[in-house]
C-alpha positions as CSV (number, residue, x, y, z in Angstrom):
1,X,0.0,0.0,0.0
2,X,2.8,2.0,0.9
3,X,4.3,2.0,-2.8
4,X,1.2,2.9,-4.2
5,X,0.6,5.8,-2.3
6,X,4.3,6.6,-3.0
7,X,3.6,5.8,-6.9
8,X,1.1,8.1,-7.0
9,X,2.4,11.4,-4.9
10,X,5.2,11.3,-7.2
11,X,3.2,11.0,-10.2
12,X,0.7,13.7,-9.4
13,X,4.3,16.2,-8.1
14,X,4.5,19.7,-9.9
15,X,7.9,18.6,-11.6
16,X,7.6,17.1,-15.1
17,X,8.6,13.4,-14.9
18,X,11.0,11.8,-17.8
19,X,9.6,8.9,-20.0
20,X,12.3,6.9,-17.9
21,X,10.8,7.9,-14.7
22,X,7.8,7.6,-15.3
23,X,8.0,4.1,-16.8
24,X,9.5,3.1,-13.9
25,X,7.0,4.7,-11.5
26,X,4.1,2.8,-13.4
27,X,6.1,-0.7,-13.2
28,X,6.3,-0.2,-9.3
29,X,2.8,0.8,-8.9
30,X,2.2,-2.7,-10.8
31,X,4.3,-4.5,-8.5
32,X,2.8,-2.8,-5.1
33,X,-0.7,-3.6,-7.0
34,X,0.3,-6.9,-7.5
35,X,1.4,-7.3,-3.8
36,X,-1.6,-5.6,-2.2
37,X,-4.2,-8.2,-4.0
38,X,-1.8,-11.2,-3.0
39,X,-2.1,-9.9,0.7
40,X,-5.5,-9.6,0.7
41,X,-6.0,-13.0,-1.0
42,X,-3.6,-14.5,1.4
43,X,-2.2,-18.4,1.6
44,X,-4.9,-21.2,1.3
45,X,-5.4,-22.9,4.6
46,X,-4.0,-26.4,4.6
47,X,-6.3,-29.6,6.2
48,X,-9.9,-28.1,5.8
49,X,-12.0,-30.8,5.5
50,X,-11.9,-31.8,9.5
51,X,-9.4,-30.4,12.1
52,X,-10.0,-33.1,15.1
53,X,-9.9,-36.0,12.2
54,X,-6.3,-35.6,12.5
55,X,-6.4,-36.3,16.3
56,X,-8.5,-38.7,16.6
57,X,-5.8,-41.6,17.5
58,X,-4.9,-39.4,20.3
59,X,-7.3,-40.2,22.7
């Protein structure tokens, strides 16, 4: 989230940006996109079908 809100103040600055500059701003914002939706997706959660199945032979 950080590097979007980065991406975007220095996008949106007074000074004019070179083509360089500014292709390389856009590629981060990309990556920090890329990086927010992953977080928010998150990891799948391993052993959902029945947590005390695994214990059972504990008893």
């Amino acid at each position: 989230m950080l590097l979007l809100i980065e991406a975007g103040l220095v996008m949106r600055s007074q000074q004019p940006l070179d083509a360089m500059l500014a292709a390389l701003v856009l590629m981060l914002a990309l990556v920090g996109a890329a990086a927010l939706i992953a977080a928010i997706i998150g990891e799948p959660r391993e052993g959902t079908e029945n947590p005390r199945g695994r214990y059972r032979h504990v008893r």
